[in-house]
N, C-alpha and C positions, 0 to 999 in steps of 0.2 A: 547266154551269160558266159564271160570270160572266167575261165579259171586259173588257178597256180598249177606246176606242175609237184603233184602232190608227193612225188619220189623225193623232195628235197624234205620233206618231214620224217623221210628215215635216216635223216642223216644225224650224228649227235649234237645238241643245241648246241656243244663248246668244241671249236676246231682247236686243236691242241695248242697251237703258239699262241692262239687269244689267251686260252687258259694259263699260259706260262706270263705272259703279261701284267693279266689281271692279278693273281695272285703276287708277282713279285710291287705292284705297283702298292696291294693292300701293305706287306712289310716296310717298304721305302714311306709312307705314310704315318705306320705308328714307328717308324725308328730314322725321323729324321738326321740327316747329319751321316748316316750311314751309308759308306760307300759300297754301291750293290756291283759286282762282277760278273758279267755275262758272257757263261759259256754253252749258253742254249742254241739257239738258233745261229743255223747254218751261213751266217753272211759275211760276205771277206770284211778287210777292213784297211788294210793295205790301200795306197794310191796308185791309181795305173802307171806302169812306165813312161819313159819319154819318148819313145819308140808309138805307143799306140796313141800318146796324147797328140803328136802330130800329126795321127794319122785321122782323128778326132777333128781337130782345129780347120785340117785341110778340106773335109768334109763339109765342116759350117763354111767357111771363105769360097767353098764351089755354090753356096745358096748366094751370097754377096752381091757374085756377079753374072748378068743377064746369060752371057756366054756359056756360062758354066753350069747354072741354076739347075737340079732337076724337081718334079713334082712327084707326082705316082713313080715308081718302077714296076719292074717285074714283079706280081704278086713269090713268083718262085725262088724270087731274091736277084739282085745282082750279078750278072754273067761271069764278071772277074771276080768275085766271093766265089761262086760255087765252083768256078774252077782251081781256086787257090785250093779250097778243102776236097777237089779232086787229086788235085798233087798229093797235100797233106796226107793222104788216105796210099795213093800210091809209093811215099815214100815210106810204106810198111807194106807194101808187096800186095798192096788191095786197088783192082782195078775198079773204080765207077764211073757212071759218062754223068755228066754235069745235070741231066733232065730226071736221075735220079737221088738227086740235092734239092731240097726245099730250107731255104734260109726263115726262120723265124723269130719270133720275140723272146724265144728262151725255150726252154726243154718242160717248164713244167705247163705251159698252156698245151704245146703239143702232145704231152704226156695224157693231158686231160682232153683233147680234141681228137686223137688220134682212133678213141672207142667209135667216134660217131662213124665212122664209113666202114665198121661191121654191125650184123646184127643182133636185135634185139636179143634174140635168144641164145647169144654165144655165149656159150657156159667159158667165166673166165675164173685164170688162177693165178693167188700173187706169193709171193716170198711173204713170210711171216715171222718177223715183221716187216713192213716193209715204209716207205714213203707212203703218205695218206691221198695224196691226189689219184694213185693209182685206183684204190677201194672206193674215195669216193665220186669220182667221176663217172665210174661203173653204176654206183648206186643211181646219182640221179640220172643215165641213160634207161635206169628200167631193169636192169638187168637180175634185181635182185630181191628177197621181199626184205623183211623188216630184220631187223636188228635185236639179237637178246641181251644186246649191251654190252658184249664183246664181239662177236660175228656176226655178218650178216649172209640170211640163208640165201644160198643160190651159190656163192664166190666158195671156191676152192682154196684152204688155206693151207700152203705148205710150209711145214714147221720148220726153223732155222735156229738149231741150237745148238750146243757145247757137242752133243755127241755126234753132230754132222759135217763141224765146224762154220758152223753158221752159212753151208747149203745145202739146199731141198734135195730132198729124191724127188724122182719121178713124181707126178701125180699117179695115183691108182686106178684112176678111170680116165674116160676121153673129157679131154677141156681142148677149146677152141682158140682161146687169148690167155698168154701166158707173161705176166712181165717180171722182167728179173732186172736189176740194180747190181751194177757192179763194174767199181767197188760199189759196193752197197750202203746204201745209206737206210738208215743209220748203225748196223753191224761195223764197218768196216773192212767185212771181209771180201776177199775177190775169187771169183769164180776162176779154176783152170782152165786149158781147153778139152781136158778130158770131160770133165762136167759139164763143159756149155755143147760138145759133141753129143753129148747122152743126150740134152733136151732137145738138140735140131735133130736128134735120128727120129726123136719122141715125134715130135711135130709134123716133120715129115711123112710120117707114119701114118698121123692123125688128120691130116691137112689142117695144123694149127700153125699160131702166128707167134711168134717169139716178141715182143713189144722189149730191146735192148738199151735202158737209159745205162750211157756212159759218161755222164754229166764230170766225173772224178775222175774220168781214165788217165789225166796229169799229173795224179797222184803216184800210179804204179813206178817203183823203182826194180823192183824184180823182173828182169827183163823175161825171164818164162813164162808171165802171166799176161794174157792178153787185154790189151788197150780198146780190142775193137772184138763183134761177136764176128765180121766178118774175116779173120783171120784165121775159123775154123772152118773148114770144107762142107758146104752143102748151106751154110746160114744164109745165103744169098735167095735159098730158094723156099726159107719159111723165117725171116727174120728182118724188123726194122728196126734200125738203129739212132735211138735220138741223143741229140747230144749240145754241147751247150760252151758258151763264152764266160760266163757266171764266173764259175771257176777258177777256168783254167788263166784268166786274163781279167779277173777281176768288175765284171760288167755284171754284177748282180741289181745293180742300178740306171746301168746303158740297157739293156736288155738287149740280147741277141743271142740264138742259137740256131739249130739247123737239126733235119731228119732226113735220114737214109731213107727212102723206098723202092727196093732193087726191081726194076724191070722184070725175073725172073721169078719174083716172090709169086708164090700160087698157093689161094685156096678152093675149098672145097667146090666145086661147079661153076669156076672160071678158068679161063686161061693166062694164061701170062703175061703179067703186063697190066693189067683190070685192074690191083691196086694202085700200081701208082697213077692210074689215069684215075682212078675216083678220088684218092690226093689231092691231086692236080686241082680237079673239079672244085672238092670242097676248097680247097687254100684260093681257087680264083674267084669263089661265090661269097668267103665271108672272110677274106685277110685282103688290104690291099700293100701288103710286104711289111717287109721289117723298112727299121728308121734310115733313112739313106745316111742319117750321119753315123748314126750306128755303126750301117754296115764299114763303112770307110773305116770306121776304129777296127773293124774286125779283121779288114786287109791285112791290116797294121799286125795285129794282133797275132793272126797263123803265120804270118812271112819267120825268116829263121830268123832275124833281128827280135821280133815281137816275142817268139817262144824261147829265146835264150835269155830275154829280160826277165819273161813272167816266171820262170826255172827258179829264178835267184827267189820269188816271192814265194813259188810255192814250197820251197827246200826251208824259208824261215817257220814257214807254216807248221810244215812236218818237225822242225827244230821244238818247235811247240809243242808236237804232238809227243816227241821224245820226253820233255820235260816235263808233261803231265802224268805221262804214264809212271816216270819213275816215281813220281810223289804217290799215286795211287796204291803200286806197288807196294812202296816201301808202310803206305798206311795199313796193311795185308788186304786190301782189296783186290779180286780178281777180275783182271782188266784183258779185252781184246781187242784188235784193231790198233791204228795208230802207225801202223808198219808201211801199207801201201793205201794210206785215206786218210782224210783230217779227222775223223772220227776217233771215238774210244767207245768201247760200249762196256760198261761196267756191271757187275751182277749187286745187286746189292745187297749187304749184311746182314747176317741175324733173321733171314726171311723176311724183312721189309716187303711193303708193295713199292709199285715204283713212285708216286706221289710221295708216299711217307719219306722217303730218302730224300726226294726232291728239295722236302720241308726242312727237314734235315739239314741239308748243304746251304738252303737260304736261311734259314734262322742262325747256324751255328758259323760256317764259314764267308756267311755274304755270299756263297756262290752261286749263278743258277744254270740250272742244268736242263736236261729235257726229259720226261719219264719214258721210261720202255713201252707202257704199256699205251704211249696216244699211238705207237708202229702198230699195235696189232697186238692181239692175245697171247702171244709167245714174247712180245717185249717186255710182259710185265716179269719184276723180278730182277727188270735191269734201268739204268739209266744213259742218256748218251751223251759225253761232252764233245764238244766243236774245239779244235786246234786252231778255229779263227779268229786274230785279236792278233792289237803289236806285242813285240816281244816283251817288254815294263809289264804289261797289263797283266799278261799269263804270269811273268813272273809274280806278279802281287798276288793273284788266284791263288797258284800256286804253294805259296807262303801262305797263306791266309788258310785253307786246306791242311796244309802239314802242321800249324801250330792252333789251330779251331775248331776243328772237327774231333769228334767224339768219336772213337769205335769201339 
């Protein structure tokens, strides 16, 4: 007799953005006519440029014609993709050879596929709070037992707060898979390279695995703060880097990202080279590549034409992120983030939990938000708003906030 895999009933019945849905859809129900503002969830909203839309179009007109047509590609992506994000990478001083570039559907499948080709028993550890696909994808591999409704036992949770500046120390014991965010979502904070050096000493040490989503690294304007985990010395040799289009080029909808897995990366009773050949494996056993027209947007997209376009979108972004913070501010809310990420991560008043606040901002302001506490047990207490929306729209939030909300 066929069974379910029983790990997905440790998971919580409500994945946080359903939860944010449902509840905003019960309000828009008893308060018809009410305009609801959403500043929850993370999705651009901006149009792609005209630079990648043709890069886009030219990809459909290559299906058109017989000559041009392609079906399958490379499960590892497109040759001229992975070598444009070769360049890209080398024009910050980072050498990769193109056979360790895997083009994907986006950052956060591989985010969640990337646990299966280690083992069951890898003790892993995440940023707290951190992104949910991380904790739960771990979960349903097995990795973990059951849940006391904040934690779940087995995962290592490294606390991210006001007194660390929302990043971890060290883990205190040996963990095998470590994944850090950064800039971090939903914190908005970003790791220096002194801090991302302490965990490749760590790891190296340990023969653990750095798992580096830099899904935001377009965000960073601080030019001392690194874009890549591979611009600090030795990350080559316990770190993979996944990263993403979403973003930085507005394909939250096109779907398209890509993962680093360095040749050099070694763990515990292999040799060099073993992960990205079991990569390889898994991405040519159960991916047959990303979208070919996709990919062609994506050309589009890294070339300097593509990234001087999407610059101008993402700088409106962060205009946004300016403007909410000062409203938060000036409401005496204690607000982080927003400097190098579209994020804001707000502490919330009067000892609130993060729901309560949530309710808060939708009942009082129309706003909605996202609570601290769906990142992880150290989120609650806070809530996070997205800098994603046209500029009119924040501004109405905005307004709507300053003269609506109660503190």
């Amino acid at each position: 007799m066929v069974k379910i895999n029983e790990n997905y009933d440790k998971l919580s019945p409500n994945y946080l953005f359903v939860e944010i849905a449902k509840r905003t859809k019960a309000f828009s129900e008893k308060n018809p006519g009410v305009k609801v503002m959403k500043l929850g969830i993370g999705n651009t909203t901006e149009p792609l440029t005209p630079f990648v839309i043709r890069g886009l179009h030219a990809g459909v007109e290559k299906l058109a014609d017989a000559k041009t047509y392609t079906g399958y590609g490379d499960e590892q992506g497109d040759a001229r993709l992975r070598k444009a994000i070769a360049d890209f990478y080398s024009k910050r001083g980072i050498t990769l050879a193109q056979e360790e570039i895997f083009i994907s559907d986006g950052a956060k499948p591989d985010s969640a596929n990337i646990q299966s080709i280690f083992s069951k028993d890898s003790v892993v550890a995440v940023q707290d709070p951190s992104y949910p696909v991380y904790v739960d994808s771990n979960v349903i591999g097995g990795r973990t037992g059951k849940s006391d409704g904040t934690t779940y036992r087995g995962i290592v949770y490294m606390p991210c707060n006001e007194a660390n500046g929302f990043f971890p120390s060290l883990p205190g014991e040996k963990v095998d898979l470590i994944y850090i965010c950064s800039p971090n979502n939903p914190t908005g904070a970003v790791a220096t390279k002194a801090q991302l050096k302490d965990f490749i000493d760590y790891a190296k040490k340990n023969k653990a695995v750095i798992v580096f989503d830099a899904a935001y690294h377009p965000f960073i304007s601080d030019p001392s703060l690194p874009r890549s985990i591979y611009e600090v010395e030795g990350s080559k040799e316990c770190a993979i880097e996944i990263n993403s289009f979403s973003k930085s080029s507005g394909f939250t909808g096109v779907r398209l990202g890509w993962t680093v897995v360095p040749k050099a990366l070694v763990v515990e009773g292999q040799e060099a080279g073993r992960v990205n050949s079991i990569w390889n494996r898994r991405q040519t056993t159960m991916f047959n590549g990303a979208s070919n027209v996709a990919q062609e947007g994506g050309l589009a997209a890294i070339s300097d034409q593509g990234i001087k376009e999407n610059q101008v979108i993402i700088s409106g972004y962060m205009a946004n992120a300016r403007a909410i913070k000062e409203c938060l501010v000036a409401k005496g809310l204690v607000v982080f983030g927003g400097e190098n990420a579209p994020y804001l991560w707000i502490k919330t008043p009067s000892g609130m939990g993060s729901w309560e606040f949530f309710d808060k901002m939708l009942n009082e302001a129309h706003v909605v938000v996202t609570p601290g506490s769906g990142f992880g047990p150290a989120g609650e207490g806070y809530i996070r708003i997205s800098a994603f929306g046209h500029k009119n729209d924040i501004q109405e939030a905005v307004e709507s906030i300053r003269t609506k909300l109660s503190l």
